[in-house]
C-alpha positions as CSV (number, residue, x, y, z in Angstrom):
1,X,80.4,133.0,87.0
2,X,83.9,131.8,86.4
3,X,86.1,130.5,89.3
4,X,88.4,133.8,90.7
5,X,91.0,131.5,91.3
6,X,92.2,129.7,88.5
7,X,94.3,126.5,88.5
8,X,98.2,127.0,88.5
9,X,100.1,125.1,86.2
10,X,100.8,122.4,88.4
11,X,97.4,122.3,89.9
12,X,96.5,121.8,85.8
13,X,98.7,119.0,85.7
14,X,97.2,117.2,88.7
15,X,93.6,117.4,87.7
16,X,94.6,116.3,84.1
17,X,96.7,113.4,85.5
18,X,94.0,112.1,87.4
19,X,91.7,112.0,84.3
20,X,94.3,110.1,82.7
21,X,94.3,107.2,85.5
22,X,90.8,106.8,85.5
23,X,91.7,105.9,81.6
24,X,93.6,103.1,82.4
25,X,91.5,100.4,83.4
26,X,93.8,98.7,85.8
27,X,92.1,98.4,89.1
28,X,89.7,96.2,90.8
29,X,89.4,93.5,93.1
30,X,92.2,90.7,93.5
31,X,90.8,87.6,91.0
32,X,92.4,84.7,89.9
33,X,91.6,82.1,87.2
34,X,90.8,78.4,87.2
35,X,94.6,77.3,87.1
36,X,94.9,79.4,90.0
37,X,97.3,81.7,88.1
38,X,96.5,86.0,88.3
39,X,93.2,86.6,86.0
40,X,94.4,87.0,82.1
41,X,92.7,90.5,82.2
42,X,94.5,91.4,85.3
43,X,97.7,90.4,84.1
44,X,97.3,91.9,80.5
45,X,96.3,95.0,82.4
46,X,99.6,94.8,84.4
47,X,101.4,93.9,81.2
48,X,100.1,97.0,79.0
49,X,100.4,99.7,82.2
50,X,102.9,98.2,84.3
51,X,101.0,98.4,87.6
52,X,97.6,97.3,89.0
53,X,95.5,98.5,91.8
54,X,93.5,95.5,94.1
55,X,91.0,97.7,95.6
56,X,90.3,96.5,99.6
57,X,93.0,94.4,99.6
58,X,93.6,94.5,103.5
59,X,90.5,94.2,105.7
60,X,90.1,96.9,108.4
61,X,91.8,94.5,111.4
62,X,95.0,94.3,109.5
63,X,94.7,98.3,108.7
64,X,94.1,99.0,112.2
65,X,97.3,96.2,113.7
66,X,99.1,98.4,110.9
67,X,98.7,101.9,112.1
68,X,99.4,101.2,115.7
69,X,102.8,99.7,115.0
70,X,103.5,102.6,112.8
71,X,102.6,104.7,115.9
72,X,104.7,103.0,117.8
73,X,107.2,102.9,115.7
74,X,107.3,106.6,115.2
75,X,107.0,107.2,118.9
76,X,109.9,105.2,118.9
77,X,111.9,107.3,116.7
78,X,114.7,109.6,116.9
79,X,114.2,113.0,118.4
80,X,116.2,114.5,115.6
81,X,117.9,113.0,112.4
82,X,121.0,111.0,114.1
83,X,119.6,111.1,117.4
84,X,120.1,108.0,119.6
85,X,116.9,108.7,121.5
86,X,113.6,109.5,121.2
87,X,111.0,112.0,122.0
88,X,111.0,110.6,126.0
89,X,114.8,109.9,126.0
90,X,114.4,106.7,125.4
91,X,116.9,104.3,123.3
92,X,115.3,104.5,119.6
93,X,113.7,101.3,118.3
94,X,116.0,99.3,116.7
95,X,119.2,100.0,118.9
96,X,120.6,102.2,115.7
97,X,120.8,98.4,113.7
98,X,117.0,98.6,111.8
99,X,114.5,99.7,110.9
100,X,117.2,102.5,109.3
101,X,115.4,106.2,109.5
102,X,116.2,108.8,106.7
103,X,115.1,112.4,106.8
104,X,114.4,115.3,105.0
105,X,114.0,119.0,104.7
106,X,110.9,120.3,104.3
107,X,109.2,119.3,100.8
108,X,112.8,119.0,99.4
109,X,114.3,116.1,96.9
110,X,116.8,114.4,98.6
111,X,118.0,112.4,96.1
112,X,117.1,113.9,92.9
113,X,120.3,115.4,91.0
114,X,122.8,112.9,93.1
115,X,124.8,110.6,93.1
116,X,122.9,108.5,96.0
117,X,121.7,105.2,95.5
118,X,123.7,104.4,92.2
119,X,122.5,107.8,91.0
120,X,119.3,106.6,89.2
121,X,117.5,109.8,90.0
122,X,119.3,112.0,87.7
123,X,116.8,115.2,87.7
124,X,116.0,116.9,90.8
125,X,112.0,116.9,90.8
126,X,110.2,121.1,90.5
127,X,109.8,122.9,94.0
128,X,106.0,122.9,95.0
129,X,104.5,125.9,96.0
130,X,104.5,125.7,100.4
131,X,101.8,126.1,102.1
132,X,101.8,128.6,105.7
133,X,103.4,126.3,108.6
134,X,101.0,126.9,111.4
135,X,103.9,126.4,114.5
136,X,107.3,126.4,114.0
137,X,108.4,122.9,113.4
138,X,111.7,120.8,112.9
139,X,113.6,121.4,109.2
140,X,113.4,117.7,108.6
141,X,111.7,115.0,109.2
142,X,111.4,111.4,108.9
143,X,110.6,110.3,105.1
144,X,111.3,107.0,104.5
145,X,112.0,103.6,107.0
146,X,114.4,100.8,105.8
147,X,114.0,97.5,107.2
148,X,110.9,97.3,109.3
149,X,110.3,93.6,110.1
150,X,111.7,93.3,113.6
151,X,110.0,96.4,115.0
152,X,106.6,95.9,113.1
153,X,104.7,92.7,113.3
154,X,102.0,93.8,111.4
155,X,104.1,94.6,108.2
156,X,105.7,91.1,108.4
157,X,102.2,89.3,108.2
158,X,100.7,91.8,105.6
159,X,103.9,90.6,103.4
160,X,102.8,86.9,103.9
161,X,99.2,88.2,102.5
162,X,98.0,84.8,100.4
163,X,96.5,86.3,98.3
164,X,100.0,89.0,97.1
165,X,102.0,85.4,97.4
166,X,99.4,83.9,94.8
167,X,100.0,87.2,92.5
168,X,104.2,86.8,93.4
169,X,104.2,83.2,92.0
170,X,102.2,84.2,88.8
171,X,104.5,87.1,87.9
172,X,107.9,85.4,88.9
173,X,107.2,82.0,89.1
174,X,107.3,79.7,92.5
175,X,110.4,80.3,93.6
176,X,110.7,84.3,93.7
177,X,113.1,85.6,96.6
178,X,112.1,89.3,98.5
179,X,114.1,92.1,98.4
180,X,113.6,94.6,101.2
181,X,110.8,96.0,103.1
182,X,110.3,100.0,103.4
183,X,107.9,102.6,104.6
184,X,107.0,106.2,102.3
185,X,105.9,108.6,104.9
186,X,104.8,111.6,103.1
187,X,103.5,114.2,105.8
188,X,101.0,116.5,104.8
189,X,102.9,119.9,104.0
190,X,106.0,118.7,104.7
191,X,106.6,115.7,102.8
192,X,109.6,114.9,100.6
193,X,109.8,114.4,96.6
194,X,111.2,111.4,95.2
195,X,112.3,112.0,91.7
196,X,111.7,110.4,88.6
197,X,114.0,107.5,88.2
198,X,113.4,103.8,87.7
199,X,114.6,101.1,89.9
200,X,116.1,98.6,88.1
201,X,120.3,98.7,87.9
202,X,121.7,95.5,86.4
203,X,119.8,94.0,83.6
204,X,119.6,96.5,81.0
205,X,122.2,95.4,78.7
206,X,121.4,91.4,80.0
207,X,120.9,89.6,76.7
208,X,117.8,87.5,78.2
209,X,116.4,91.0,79.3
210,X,112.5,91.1,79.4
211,X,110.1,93.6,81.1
212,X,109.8,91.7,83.9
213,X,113.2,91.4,84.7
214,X,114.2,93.6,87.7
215,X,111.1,92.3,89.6
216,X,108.1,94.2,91.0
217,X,106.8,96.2,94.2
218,X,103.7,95.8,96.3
219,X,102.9,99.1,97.8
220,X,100.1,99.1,100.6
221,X,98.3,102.3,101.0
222,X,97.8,103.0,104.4
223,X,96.2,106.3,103.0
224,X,94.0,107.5,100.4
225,X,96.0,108.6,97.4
226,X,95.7,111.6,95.5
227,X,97.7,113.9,92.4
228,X,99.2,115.8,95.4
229,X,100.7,113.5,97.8
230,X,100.9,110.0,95.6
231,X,103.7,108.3,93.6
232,X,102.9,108.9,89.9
233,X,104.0,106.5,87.0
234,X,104.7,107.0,82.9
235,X,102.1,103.7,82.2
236,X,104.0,101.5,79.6
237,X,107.5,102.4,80.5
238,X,108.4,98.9,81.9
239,X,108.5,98.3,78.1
240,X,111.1,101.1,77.3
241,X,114.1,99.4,78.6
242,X,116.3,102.3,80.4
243,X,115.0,105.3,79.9
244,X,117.4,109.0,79.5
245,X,115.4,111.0,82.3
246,X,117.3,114.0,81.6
247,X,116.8,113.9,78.0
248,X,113.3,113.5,78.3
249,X,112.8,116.3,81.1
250,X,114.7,118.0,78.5
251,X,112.6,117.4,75.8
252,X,109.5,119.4,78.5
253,X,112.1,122.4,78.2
254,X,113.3,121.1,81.7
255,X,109.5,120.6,83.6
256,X,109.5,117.4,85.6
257,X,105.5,117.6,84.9
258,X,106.2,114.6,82.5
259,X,103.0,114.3,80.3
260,X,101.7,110.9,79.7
261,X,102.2,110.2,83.7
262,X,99.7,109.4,86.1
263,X,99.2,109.6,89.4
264,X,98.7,106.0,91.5
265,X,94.9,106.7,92.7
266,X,94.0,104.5,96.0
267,X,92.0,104.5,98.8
268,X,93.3,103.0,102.6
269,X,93.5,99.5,102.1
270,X,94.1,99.4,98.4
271,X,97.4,97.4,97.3
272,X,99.6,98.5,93.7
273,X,101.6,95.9,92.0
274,X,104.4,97.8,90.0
275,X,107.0,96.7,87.9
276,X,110.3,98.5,89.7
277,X,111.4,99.0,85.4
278,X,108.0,101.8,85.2
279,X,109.6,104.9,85.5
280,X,108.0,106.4,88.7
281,X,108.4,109.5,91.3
282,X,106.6,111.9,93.2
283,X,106.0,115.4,93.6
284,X,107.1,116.8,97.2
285,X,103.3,116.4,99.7
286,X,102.2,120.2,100.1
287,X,98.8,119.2,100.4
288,X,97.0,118.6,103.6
289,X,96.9,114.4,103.3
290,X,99.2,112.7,104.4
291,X,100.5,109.4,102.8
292,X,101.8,106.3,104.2
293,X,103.1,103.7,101.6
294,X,104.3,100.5,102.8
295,X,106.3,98.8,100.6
296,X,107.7,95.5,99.6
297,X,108.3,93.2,96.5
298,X,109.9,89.7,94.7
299,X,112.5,89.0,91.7
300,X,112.8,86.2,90.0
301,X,115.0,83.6,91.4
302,X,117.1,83.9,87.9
303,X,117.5,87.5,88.1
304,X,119.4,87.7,91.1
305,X,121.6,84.5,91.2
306,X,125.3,84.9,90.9
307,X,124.9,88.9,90.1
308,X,127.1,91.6,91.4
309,X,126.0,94.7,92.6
310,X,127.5,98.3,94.0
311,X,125.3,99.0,96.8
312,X,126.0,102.5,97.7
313,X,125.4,104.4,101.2
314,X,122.6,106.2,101.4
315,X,124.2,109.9,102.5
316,X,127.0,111.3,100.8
317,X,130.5,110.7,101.5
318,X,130.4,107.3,102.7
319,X,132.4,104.4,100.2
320,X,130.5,101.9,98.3
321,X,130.5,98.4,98.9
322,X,129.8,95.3,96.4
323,X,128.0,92.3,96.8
324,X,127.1,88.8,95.0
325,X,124.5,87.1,95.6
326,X,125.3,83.8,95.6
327,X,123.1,80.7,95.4
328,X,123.1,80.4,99.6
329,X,122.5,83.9,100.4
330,X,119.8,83.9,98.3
331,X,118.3,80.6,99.8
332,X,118.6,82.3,103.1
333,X,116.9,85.6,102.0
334,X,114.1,83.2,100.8
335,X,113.7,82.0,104.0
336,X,111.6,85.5,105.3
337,X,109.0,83.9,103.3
338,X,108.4,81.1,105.5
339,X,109.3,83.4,108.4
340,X,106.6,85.6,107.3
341,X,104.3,83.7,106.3
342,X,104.2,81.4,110.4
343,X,104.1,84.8,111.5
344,X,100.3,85.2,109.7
345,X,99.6,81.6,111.0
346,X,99.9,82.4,114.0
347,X,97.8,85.5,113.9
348,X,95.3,83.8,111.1
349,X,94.8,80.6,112.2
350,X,91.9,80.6,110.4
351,X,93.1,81.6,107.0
352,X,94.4,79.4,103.9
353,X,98.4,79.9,104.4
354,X,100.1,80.5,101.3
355,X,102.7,77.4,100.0
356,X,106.3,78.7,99.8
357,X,107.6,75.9,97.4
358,X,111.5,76.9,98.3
359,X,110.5,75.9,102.1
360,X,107.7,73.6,102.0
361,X,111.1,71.1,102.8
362,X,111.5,72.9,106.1
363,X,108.6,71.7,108.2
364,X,106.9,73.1,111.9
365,X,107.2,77.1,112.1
366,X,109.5,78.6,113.7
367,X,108.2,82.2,113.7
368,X,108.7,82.7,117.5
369,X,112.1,81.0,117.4
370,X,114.1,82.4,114.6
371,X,115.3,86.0,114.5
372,X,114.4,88.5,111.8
373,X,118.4,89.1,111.4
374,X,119.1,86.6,109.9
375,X,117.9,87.4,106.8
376,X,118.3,91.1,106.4
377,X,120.0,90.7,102.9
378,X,118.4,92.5,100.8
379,X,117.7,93.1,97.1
380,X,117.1,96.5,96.8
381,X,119.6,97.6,94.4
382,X,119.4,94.7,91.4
């Protein structure tokens, strides 16, 4: 007999996603070839798709260092969205300077439709269908964390991971520079959609523009991934150059259920390499998985010397400031890198440190002398 509840439309649109990713053929373990460069079928995998999936990518130590900073961390958070203590009454990690907490209502889009973050999520992403709330619970809650380093040990060394270095220098050459460092905290039945947008702002019109040009993310999944509660990405559109979102949500007689996109399929422990030009978002998390994305990433040293940027507040209302990113800030961004990566000796003695080229100059660490502050410049909106 046939099934008395037949998928919805959306449900439809998961299950034929997912049958889509398995298509791919870009996942597997972490390889590299005998120049020591990513594996050609890895790379022409990332090429073609614009992301790639190293399956057990962080060993179970470093998952488990991972999840009780997080913990922490959270503990450690604000009561309620502005609060300036916690839970206990406590002063909230961070002192109000980082990591930076934003919020959310209740499977909601906060930026989709804005003009937030330069306004590169032009189409607010479809409601989900909610499921019952078994206590009453808060409106909002915490959906994404900005600037993690000082408060979480653990995600400094996983971003001095050797073997995510190795895959950094292939892509962007030796002397790539990092960005920012964020969490996705999607909480089962509650969390927040992030709609459809792509992440690169300044290149587009740059007359030396290639795919590769606004850089890459690594996103760690704390998590296993599914349709529901994952980031999805239109494979290919890193080659597409800046895509109309609303003319193409148009062109679906306004669905955001975009059909040649497919959901990011991981297990915990899994890490993605995605080029920030795929265009990428996710459906608000109704399902009963939670997801935990940590992510950071690299540009090309060339990509971000001597540019402007606006870098807009994150809540409305608040003015815009600009910034350029001259030859010395970005030599002092670089220098997380060698931060990061004395942080992992310390903790991995044992382990084959990554060479940062940019530092090698700079000799003994200085992991427990030098304070994350320093370089807190960021990338995030080139």
């Amino acid at each position: 007999m046939g099934s008395s509840n037949p998928q919805t439309p959306l449900e439809a649109y998961f299950t034929a996603g997912e049958q889509r990713a398995h298509a791919l053929r870009n996942r597997g373990p972490l390889q590299f070839g005998a120049d020591g460069k990513l594996d050609a079928s890895i790379r022409a995998a990332y090429d073609r798709t614009g992301f790639y999936i190293f399956e057990d990518a962080i060993d179970a130590t470093e998952l488990a260092d991972f999840d009780r900073d997080l913990e922490s961390l959270l503990d450690r958070a604000p009561a309620d969205e502005g609060s300036p203590v916690d839970k206990a009454g406590r002063p909230v990690a961070g002192l109000g300077r980082e990591p930076v907490f934003l919020w959310a209502e209740r499977l909601s889009d906060p930026w989709g439709g804005t003009k937030l973050l330069n306004g590169r999520h032009p189409v607010r992403m479809e409601d989900v269908p909610a499921p019952p709330v078994a206590h009453q619970a808060s409106a909002k809650s915490i959906f994404l964390m900005i600037g993690l380093f000082g408060q979480m040990p653990s995600a400094l060394r996983l971003s001095a991971h050797p073997g995510m270095m190795r895959v950094a220098e292939s892509l962007n050459g030796p002397d790539f520079v990092p960005y920012n460092d964020t969490i996705f905290l999607k909480e089962p039945g509650r969390g927040a959609a992030v709609a459809w947008h792509q992440d690169g702002t300044t290149h587009w019109s740059n007359p030396n523009w290639t795919p590769d040009i606004h850089g890459f993310n690594f996103m760690a999944q704390m998590c296993r991934t599914t349709p529901a509660n994952g980031l999805w990405v239109v494979p290919g559109s890193h080659r597409a150059g800046h895509i109309d979102i609303p003319a193409l949500v148009e062109q679906q007689g306004g669905s955001t259920r975009l059909p040649d996109a497919v959901p990011m399929l991981c297990n915990r422990g899994d890490i993605v390499v995605c080029n920030r030009q795929c265009l990428h978002g996710s459906f608000a998390n109704a399902s009963p998985d939670r997801r935990v994305t940590f992510v950071w990433g690299f540009f090309r040293h060339d990509a971000v010397l001597d540019v402007e940027v606006d870098l807009p507040a994150t809540s409305e209302g608040a003015p815009p400031s600009r910034r350029r990113y001259t030859a010395d800030l970005i030599q002092e961004r670089a220098r997380l890198i060698q931060h990061a990566i004395d942080a992992r000796k310390v903790h991995r003695p044992e382990e084959e440190a990554y060479q940062y080229a940019p530092t090698a100059h700079l000799g003994a660490s200085r992991a427990a002398t030098e304070p994350l502050a320093r370089y807190a410049e960021g990338f995030i909106f080139i």
